[in-house]
LUMVEXTOR-334272 format. One record per residue (C-alpha): x, y negated, z negated. Coordinates in Angstrom, 1 decimal. Last residue first. Layout:
<c1 = X&c2 = Y&c3 = Z>
...
This chain:
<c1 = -2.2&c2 = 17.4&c3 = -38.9>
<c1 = -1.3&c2 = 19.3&c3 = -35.8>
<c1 = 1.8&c2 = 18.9&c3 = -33.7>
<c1 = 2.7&c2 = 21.5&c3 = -30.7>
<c1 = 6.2&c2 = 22.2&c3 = -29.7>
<c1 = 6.6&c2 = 23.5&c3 = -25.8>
<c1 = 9.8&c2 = 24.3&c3 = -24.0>
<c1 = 10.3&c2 = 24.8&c3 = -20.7>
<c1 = 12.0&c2 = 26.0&c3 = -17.6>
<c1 = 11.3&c2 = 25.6&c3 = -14.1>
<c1 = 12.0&c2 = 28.9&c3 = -12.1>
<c1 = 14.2&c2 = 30.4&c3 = -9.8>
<c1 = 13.9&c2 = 34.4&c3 = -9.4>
<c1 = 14.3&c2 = 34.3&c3 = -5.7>
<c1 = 11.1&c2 = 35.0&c3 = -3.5>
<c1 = 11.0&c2 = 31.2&c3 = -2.8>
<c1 = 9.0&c2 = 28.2&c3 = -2.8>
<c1 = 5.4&c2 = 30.1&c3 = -3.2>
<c1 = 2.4&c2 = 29.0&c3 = -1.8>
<c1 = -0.2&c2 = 27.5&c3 = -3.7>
<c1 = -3.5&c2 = 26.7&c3 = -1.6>
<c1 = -6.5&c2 = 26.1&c3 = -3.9>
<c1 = -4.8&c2 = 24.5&c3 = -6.8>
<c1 = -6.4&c2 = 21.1&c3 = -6.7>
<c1 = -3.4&c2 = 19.0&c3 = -7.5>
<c1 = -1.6&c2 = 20.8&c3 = -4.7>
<c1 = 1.9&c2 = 19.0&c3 = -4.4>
<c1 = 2.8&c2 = 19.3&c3 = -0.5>
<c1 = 5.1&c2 = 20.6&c3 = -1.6>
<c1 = 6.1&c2 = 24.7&c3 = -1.8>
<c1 = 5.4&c2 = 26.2&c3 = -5.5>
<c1 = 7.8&c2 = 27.1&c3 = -8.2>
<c1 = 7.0&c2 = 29.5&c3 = -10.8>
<c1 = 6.5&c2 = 28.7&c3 = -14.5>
<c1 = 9.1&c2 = 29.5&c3 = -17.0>
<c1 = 8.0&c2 = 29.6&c3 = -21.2>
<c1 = 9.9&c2 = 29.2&c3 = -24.2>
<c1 = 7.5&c2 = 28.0&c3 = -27.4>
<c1 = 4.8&c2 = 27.3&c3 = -29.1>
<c1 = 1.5&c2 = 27.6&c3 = -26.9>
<c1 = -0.2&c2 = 25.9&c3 = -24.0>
<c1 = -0.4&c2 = 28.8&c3 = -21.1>
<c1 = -3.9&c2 = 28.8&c3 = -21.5>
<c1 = -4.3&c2 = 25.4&c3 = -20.6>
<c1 = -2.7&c2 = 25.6&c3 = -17.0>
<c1 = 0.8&c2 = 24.4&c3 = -16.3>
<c1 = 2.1&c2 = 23.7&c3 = -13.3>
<c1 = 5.5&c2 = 23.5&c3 = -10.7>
<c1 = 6.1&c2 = 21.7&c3 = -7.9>
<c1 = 8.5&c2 = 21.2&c3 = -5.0>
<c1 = 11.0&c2 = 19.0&c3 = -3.2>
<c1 = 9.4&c2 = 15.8&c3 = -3.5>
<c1 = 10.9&c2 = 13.5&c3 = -1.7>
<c1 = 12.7&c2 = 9.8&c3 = -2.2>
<c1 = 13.2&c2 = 7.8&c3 = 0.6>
<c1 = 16.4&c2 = 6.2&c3 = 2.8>
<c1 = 16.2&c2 = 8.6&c3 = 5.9>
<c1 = 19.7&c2 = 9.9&c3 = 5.7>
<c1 = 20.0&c2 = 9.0&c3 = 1.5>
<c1 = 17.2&c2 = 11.8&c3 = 0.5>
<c1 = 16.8&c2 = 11.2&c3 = -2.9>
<c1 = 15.2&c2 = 14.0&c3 = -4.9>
<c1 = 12.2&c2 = 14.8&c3 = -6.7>
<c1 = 10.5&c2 = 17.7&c3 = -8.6>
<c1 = 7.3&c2 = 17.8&c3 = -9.3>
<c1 = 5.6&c2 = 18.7&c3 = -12.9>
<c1 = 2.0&c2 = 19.0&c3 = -13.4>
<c1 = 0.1&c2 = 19.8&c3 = -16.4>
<c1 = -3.4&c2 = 21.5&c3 = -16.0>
<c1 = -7.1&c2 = 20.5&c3 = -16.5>
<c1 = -9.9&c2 = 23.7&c3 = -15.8>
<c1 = -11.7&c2 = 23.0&c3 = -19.3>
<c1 = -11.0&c2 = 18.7&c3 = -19.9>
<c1 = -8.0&c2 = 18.0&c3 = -22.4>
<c1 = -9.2&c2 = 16.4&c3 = -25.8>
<c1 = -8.3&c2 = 19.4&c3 = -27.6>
<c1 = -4.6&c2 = 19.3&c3 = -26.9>
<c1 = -4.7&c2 = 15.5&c3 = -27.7>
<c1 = -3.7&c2 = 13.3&c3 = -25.1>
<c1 = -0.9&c2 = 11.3&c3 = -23.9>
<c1 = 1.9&c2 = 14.2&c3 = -23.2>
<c1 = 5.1&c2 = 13.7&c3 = -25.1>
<c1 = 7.7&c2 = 14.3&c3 = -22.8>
<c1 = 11.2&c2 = 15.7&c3 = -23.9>
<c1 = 14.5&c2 = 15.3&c3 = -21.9>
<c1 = 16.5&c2 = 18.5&c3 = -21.6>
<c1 = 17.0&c2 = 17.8&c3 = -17.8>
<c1 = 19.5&c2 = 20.2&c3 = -16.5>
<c1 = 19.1&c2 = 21.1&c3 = -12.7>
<c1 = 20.2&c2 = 24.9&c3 = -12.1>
<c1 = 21.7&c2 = 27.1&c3 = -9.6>
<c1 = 25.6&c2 = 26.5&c3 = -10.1>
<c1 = 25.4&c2 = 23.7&c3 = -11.9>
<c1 = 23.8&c2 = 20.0&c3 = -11.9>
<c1 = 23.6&c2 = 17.6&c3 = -15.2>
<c1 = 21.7&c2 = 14.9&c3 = -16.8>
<c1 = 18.9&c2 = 15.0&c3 = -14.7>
<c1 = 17.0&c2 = 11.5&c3 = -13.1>
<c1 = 15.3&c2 = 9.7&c3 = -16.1>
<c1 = 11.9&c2 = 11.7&c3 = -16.4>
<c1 = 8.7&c2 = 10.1&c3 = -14.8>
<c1 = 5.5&c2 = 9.5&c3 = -17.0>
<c1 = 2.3&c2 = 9.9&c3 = -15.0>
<c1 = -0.7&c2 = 8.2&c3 = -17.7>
<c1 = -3.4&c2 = 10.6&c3 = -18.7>
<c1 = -6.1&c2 = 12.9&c3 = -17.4>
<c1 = -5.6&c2 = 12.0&c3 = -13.7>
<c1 = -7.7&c2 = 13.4&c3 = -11.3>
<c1 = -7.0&c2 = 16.6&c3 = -9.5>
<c1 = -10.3&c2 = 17.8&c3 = -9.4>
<c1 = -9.4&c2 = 20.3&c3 = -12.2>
<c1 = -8.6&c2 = 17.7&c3 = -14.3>
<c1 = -5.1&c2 = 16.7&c3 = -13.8>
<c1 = -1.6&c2 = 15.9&c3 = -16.4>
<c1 = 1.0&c2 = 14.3&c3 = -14.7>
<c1 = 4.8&c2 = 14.8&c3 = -15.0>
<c1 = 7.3&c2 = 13.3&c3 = -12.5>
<c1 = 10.8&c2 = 14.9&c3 = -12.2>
<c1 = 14.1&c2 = 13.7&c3 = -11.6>
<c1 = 16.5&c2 = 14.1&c3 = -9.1>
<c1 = 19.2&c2 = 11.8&c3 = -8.4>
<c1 = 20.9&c2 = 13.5&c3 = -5.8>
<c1 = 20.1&c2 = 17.3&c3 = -4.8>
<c1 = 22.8&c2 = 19.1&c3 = -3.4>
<c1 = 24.1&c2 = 20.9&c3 = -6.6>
<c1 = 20.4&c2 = 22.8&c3 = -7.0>
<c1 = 20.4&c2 = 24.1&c3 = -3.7>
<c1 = 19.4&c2 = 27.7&c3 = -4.2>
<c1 = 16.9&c2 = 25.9&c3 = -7.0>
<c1 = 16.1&c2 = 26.7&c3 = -10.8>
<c1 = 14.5&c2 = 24.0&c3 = -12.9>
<c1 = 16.6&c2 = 23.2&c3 = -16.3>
<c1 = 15.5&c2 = 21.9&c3 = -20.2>
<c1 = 12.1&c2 = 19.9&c3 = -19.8>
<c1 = 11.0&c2 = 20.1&c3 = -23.6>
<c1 = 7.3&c2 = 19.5&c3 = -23.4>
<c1 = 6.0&c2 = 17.9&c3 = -26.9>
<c1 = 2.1&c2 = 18.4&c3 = -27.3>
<c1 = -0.6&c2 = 16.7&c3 = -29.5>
<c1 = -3.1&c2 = 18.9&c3 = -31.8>
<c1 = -6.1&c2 = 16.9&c3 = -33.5>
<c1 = -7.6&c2 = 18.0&c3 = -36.8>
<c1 = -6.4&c2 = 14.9&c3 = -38.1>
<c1 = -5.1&c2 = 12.7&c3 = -35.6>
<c1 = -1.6&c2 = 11.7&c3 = -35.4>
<c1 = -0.5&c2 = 8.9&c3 = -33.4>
<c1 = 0.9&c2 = 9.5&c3 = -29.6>
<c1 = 4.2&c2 = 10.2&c3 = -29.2>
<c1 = 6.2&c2 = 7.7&c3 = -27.1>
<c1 = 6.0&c2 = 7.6&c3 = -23.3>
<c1 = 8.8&c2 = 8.3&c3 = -20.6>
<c1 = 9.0&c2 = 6.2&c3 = -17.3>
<c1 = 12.6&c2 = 6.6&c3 = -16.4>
<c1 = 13.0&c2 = 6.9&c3 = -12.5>
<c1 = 15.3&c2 = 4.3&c3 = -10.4>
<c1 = 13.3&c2 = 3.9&c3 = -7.1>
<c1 = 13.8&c2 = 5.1&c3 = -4.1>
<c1 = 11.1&c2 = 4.0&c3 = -1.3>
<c1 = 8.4&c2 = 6.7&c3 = -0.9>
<c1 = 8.3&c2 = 9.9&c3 = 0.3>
<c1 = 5.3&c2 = 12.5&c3 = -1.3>
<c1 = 3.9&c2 = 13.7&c3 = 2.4>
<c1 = 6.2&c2 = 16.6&c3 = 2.5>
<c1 = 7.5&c2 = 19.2&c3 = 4.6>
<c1 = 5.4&c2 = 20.7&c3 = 6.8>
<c1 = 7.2&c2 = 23.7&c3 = 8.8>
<c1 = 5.8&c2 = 26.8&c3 = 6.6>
<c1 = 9.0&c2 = 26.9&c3 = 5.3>
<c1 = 10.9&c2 = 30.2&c3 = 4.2>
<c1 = 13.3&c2 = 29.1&c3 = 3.1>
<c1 = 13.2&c2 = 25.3&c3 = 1.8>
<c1 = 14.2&c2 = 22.6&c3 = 4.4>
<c1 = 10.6&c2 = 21.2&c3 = 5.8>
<c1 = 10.5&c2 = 19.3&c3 = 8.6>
<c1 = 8.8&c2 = 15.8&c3 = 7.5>
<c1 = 5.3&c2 = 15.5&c3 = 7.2>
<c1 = 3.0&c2 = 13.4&c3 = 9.4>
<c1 = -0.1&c2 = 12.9&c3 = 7.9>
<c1 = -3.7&c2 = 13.5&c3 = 8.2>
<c1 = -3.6&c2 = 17.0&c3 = 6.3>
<c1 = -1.5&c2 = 15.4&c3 = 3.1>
<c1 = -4.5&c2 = 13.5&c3 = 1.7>
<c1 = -6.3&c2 = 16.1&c3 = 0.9>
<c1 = -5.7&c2 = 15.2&c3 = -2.7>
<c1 = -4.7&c2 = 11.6&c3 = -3.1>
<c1 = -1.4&c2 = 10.4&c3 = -2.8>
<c1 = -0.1&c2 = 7.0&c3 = -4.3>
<c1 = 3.5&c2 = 5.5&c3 = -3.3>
<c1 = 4.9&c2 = 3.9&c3 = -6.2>
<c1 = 8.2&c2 = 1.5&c3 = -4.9>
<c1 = 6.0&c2 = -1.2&c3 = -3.3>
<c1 = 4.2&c2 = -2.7&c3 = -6.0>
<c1 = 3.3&c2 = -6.1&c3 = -4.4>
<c1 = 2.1&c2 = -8.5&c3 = -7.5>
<c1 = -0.7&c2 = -9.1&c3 = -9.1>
<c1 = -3.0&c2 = -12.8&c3 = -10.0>
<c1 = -5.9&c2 = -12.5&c3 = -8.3>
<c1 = -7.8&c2 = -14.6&c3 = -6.1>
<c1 = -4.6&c2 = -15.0&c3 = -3.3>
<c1 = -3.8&c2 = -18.1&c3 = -2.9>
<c1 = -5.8&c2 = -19.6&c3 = 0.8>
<c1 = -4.4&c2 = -18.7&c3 = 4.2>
<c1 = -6.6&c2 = -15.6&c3 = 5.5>
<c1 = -6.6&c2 = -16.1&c3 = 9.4>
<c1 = -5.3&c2 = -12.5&c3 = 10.7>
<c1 = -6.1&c2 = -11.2&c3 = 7.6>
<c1 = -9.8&c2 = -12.0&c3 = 8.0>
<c1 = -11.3&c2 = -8.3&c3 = 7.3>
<c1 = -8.3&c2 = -8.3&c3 = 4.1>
<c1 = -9.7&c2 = -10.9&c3 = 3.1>
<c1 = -13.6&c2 = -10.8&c3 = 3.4>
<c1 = -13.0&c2 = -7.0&c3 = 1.5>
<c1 = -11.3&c2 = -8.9&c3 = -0.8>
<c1 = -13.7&c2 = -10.0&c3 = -3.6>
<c1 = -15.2&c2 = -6.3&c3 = -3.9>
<c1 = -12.1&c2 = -5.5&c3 = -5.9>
<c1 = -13.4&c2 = -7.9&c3 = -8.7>
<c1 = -17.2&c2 = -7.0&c3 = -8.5>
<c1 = -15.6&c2 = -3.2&c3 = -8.6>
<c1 = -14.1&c2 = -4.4&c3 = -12.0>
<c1 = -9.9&c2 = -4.1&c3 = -12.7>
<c1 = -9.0&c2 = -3.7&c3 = -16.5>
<c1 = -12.4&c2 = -1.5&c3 = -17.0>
<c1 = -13.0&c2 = -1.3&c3 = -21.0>
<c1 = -14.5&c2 = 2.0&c3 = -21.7>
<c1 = -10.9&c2 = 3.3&c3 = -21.8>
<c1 = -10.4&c2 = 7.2&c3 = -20.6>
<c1 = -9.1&c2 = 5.9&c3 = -17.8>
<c1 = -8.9&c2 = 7.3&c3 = -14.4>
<c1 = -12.1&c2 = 4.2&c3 = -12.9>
<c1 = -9.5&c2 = 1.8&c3 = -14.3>
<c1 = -6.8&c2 = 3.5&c3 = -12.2>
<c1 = -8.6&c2 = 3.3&c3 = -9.3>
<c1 = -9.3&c2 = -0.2&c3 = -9.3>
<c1 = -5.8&c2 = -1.2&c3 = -10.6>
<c1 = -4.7&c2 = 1.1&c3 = -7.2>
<c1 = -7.0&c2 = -0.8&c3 = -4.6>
<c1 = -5.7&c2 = -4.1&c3 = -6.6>
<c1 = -2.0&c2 = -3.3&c3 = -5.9>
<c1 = -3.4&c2 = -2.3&c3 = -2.1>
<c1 = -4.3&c2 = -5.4&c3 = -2.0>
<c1 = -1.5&c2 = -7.0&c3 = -3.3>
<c1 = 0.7&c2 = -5.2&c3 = -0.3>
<c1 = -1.8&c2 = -6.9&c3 = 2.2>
<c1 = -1.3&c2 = -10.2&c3 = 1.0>
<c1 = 2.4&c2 = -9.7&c3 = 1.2>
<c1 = 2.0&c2 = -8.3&c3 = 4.3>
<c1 = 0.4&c2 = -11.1&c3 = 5.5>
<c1 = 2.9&c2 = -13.1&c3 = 4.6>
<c1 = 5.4&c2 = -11.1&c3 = 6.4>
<c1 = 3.1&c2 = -11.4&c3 = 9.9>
<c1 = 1.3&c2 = -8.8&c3 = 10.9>
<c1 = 1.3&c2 = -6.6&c3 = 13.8>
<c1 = 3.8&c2 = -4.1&c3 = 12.8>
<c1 = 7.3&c2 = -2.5&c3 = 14.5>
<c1 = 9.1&c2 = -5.8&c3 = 15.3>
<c1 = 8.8&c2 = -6.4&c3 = 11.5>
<c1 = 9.6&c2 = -3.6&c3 = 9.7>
<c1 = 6.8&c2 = -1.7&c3 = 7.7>
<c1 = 6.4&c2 = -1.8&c3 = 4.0>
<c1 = 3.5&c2 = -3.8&c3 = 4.1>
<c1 = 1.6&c2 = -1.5&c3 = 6.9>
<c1 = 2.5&c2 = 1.9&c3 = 4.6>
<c1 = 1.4&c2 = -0.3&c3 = 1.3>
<c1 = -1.8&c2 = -0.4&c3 = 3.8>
<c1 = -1.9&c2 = 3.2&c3 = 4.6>
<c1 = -1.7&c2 = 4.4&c3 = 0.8>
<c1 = -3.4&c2 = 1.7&c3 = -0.5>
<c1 = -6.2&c2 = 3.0&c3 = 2.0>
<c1 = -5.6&c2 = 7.1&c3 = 0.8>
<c1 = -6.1&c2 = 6.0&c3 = -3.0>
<c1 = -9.0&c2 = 4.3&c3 = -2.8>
<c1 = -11.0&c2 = 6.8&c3 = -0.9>
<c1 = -9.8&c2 = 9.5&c3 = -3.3>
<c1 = -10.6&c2 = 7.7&c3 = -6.5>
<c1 = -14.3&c2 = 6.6&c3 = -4.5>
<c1 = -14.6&c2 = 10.2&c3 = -3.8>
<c1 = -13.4&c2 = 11.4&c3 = -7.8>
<c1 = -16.1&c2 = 8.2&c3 = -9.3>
<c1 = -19.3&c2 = 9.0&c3 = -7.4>
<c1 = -20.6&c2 = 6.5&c3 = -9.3>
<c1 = -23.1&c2 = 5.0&c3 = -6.5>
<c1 = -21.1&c2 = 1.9&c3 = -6.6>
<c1 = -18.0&c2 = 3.3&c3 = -6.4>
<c1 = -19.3&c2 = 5.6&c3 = -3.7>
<c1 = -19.7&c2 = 2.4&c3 = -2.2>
<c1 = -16.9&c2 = 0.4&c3 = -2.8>
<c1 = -14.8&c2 = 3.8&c3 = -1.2>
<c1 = -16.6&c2 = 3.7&c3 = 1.8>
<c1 = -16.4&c2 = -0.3&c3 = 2.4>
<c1 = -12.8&c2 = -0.2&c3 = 2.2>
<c1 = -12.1&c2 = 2.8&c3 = 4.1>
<c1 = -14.5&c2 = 1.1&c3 = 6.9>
<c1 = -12.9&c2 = -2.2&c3 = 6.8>
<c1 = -9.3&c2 = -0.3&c3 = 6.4>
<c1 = -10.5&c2 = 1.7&c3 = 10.0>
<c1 = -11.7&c2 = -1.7&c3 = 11.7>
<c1 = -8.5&c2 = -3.6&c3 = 10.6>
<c1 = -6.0&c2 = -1.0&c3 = 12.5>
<c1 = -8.1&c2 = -1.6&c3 = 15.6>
<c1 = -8.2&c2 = -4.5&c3 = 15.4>
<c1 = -4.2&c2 = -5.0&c3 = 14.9>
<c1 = -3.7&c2 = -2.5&c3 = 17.7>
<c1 = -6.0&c2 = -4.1&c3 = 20.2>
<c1 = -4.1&c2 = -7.2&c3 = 19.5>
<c1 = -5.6&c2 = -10.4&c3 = 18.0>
């Protein structure tokens, strides 16, 4: 074994073993956070080409399934479900694998497959990467951590069933402002809605790329149904919207910027939020503005109440 391949299994031991046990101790948003950054790193590993990593493609493969279970985990602890899909006792199962990569040969215990194309950030996460230089005006020379393979977007969700009593939203994305809007290839935006730790609140749905470019503007008008009831949504939550783009000289899709919604701003309606500078803060402690220009995202909000 090199002193490169140790050296890379030591750290995902110790991620590993950090984010079981604040699982374990129900320190759900660490464990989240600890998860999140290691399938990060180790879809990073899969995804690498070959002269460049110290693994073999199978054990890439094994390592990209790993970092599917790291994210099943994670999502089971994000649900609102009180049935877990993917149990700690399960996860806990391939720590001994991924520690023996090197020599791991049996089927793999669980039956998932290598999702490359969905690269996961967790909050913070941003500060121990390299970023990109950053093209906006203005930049504050990082650029962003959100690249990932391209993919072809389109990930909208029905309307969730009425509830008496209970109010569900409609978000009409119409048109985000940008200097560059007619540069921008296949963009589309991804919607989330985060508690005010920046944990997910309900499933990300991803709009089908825009429908039109002109002048200044990106047309969407593509509706999202968020997946909880109004009254349902933790104090402090917000909607998130980031824009993405294709970037065909280095082959990845980027987040370009960000824009969000707090509670109070949920009401019938036009409304324009400002746009923010990536990396995307979930937290909301470090917004910095994408431009002085009066460029906004544009919206349209329908509530439905029994």
């Amino acid at each position: 074994m090199s002193e490169a391949a140790r050296s890379l299994l030591q750290r995902w031991g110790a991620s590993f073993r950090k984010g079981t046990d604040f699982d374990s101790w129900g320190q759900l948003v660490e464990a989240i956070d600890e998860y999140q950054i290691l399938a990060r790193h180790l879809q990073k590993e899969a995804q690498s080409q070959h002269n460049n990593s110290e693994f073999t493609e199978d054990q890439k493969k094994t390592i990209a399934k790993i970092a599917t279970c790291l994210e099943l985990r994670s999502a089971a602890l994000q649900s609102t479900q009180s049935q877990e899909e993917f149990k700690l006792e399960d996860l806990k199962k391939l720590e001994p694998i991924l520690k023996n990569i090197l020599t791991y040969n049996k089927e793999f215990p669980f039956d998932v497959q290598p999702v490359p194309l969905r690269k996961i950030l967790a909050p913070g996460e941003e500060e121990n990467l390299e970023f990109e230089e950053d093209d906006e005006e203005g930049g504050a020379g990082a650029g962003s951590p959100d690249s990932f393979p391209a993919r072809v977007p389109g990930t909208l969700l029905p309307r969730l069933p009425s509830e008496p009593g209970m109010t569900l939203l409609t978000i009409k994305i119409e048109k985000i402002g940008l200097k560059d809007a007619g540069q921008c290839i296949d963009p589309y935006i991804t919607v989330s809605v985060k508690d005010v730790n920046g944990v997910d609140l309900t499933p990300v749905q991803d709009t089908p790329v825009a429908s039109r470019k002109e002048d200044t503007y990106v047309h969407f008008n593509v509706d999202i149904e968020i997946q909880k009831h109004v009254e349902k949504l933790t104090k402090g939550a917000a909607i998130f919207f980031e824009f993405k783009h294709y970037k065909p000289k280095k082959r990845f899709t980027s987040t370009k910027c960000f824009a969000f919604m707090e509670m109070d701003e949920i009401k019938p309606g036009t409304i324009v939020i400002e746009l923010y500078k990536k990396p995307t803060d979930f937290k909301r402690k470090k917004l910095q503005l994408l431009t002085k220009k009066p460029l906004y995202l544009h919206l349209h909000q329908t509530l439905h109440k029994e």
